[in-house]
ROSE-717700 format. One record per residue (C-alpha): residue in three letters; x, y, z. Coordinates in Angstrom, 3 decimals, padded with zeros to 6 digits. Layout:
BEGIN
<r "ALA", <X, Y, Z>>
...
***
This chain:
BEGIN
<r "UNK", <-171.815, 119.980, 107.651>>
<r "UNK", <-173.377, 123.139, 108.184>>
<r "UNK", <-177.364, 123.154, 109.153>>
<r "UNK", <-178.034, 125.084, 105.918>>
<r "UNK", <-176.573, 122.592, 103.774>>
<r "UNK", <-178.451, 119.912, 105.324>>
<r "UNK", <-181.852, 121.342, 105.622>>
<r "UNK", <-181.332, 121.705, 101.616>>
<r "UNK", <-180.444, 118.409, 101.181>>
<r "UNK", <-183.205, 117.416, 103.607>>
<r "UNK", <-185.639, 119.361, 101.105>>
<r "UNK", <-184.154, 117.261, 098.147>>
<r "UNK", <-185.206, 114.057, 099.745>>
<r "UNK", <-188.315, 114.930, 100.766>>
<r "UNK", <-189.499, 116.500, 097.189>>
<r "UNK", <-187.670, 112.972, 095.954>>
<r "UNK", <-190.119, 111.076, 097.942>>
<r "UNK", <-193.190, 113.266, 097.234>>
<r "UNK", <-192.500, 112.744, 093.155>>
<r "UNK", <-191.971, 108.880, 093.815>>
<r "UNK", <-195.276, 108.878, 095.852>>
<r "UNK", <-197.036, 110.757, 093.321>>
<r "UNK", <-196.467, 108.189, 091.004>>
<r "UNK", <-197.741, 105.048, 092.865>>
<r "UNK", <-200.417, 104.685, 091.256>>
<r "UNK", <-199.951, 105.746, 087.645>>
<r "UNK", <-199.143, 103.937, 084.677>>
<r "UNK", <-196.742, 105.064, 082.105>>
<r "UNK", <-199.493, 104.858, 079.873>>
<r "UNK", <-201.816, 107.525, 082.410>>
<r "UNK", <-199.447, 109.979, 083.232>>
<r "UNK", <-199.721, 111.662, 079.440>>
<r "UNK", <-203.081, 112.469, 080.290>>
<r "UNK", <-202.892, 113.112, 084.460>>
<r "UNK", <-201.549, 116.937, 084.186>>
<r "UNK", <-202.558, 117.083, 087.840>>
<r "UNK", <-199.757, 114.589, 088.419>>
<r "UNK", <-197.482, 116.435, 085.765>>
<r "UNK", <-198.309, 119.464, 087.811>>
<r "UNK", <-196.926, 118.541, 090.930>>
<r "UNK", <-193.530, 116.374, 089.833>>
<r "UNK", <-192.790, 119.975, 088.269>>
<r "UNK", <-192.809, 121.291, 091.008>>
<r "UNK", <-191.306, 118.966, 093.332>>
<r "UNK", <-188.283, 118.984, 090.518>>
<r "UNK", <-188.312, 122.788, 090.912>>
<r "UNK", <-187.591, 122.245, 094.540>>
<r "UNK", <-185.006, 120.378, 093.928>>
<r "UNK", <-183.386, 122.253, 091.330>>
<r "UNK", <-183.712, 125.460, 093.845>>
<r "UNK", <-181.974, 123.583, 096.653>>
<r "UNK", <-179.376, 122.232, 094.484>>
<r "UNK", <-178.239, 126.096, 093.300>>
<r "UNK", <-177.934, 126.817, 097.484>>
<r "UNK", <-175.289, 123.932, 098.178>>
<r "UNK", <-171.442, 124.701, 098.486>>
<r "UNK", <-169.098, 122.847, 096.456>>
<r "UNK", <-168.097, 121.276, 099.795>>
<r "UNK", <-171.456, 119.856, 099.896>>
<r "UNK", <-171.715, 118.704, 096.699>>
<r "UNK", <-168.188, 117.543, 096.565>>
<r "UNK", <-169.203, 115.256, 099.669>>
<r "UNK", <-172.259, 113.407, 097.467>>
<r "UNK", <-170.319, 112.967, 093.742>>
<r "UNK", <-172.832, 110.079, 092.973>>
<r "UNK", <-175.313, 112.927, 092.427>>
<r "UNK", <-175.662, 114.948, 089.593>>
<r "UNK", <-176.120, 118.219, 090.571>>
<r "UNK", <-175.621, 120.533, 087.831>>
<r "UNK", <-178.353, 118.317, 086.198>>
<r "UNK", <-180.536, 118.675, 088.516>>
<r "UNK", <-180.274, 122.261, 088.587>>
<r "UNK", <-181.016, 122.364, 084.566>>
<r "UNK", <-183.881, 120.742, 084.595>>
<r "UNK", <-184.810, 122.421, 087.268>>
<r "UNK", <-184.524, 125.581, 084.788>>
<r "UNK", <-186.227, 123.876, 081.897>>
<r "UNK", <-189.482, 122.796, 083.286>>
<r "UNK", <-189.353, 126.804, 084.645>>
<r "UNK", <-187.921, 128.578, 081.396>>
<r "UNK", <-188.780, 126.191, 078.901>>
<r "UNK", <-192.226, 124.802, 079.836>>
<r "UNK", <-193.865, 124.826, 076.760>>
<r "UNK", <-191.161, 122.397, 075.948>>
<r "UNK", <-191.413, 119.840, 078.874>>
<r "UNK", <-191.154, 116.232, 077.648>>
<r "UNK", <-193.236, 114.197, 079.371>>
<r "UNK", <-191.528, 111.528, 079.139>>
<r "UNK", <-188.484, 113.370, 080.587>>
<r "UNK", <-190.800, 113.956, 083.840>>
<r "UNK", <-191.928, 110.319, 083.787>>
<r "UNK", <-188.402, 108.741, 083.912>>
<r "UNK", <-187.267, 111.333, 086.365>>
<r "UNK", <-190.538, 110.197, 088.888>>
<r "UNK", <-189.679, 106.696, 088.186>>
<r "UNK", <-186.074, 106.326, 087.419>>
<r "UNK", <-183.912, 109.336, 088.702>>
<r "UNK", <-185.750, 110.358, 092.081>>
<r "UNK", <-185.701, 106.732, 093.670>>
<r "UNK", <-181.821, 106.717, 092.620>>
<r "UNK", <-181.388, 109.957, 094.486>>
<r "UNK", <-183.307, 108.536, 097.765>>
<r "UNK", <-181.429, 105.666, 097.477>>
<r "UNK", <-177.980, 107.733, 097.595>>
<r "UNK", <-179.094, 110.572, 100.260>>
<r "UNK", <-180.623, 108.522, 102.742>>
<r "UNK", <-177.869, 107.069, 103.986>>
<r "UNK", <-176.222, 109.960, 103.500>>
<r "UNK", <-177.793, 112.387, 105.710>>
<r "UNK", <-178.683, 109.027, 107.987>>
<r "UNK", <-174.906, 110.118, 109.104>>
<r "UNK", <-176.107, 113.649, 110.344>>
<r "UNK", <-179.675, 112.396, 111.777>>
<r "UNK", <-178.762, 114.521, 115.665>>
<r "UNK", <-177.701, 117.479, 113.826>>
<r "UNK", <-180.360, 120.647, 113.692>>
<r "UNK", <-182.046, 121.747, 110.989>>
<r "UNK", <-182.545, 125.035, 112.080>>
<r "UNK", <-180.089, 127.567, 111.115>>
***
């Protein structure tokens, strides 16, 4: 896999780690009220979403437990249609979605751990 493709997915897991860290310490019943918290899952979901647009369909053909064209729209919600955000939306993707997408690109890219990521 080319070095591009897997400094991308690279970012994906580590923005997928930030938003579960973030997290750690919040209750469902917090987070309404922690916009600081809010603040930077959007953003970490923004990263993702950005990465996500840069990977060939040979690289997302090679992860099809992942969801990528959903990643990529939300990614263009919270950006395009913030005023809309559900918070709830950003809860269960901290809590639900970005430990499921650790849990399917670790071992993935465990595979390509001597490769470069410098292109």
């Amino acid at each position: 896999m080319e070095a591009d493709q897997l400094r991308r997915l690279r970012d994906i897991l580590n923005a997928a780690r930030l938003i579960v860290s973030y997290v750690r310490d919040v209750s469902s019943a917090e987070f309404p009220a922690n916009i600081e918290k809010q603040d930077a899952i959007i953003r970490r979901i923004e990263i993702i979403g950005e990465a996500t647009a840069h990977l060939t369909e040979a690289t997302r053909t090679a992860i099809p437990e992942l969801p990528f064209r959903k990643m990529r729209g939300m990614r263009n919600i919270v950006a395009h249609d913030y005023a809309n955000v559900d918070v709830t939306v950003i809860w269960d993707v901290a809590t639900i979605h970005a430990p499921q997408l650790i849990a399917v690109l670790e071992p993935f890219l465990a595979g390509f751990d001597s490769v470069p990521t410098q292109a």
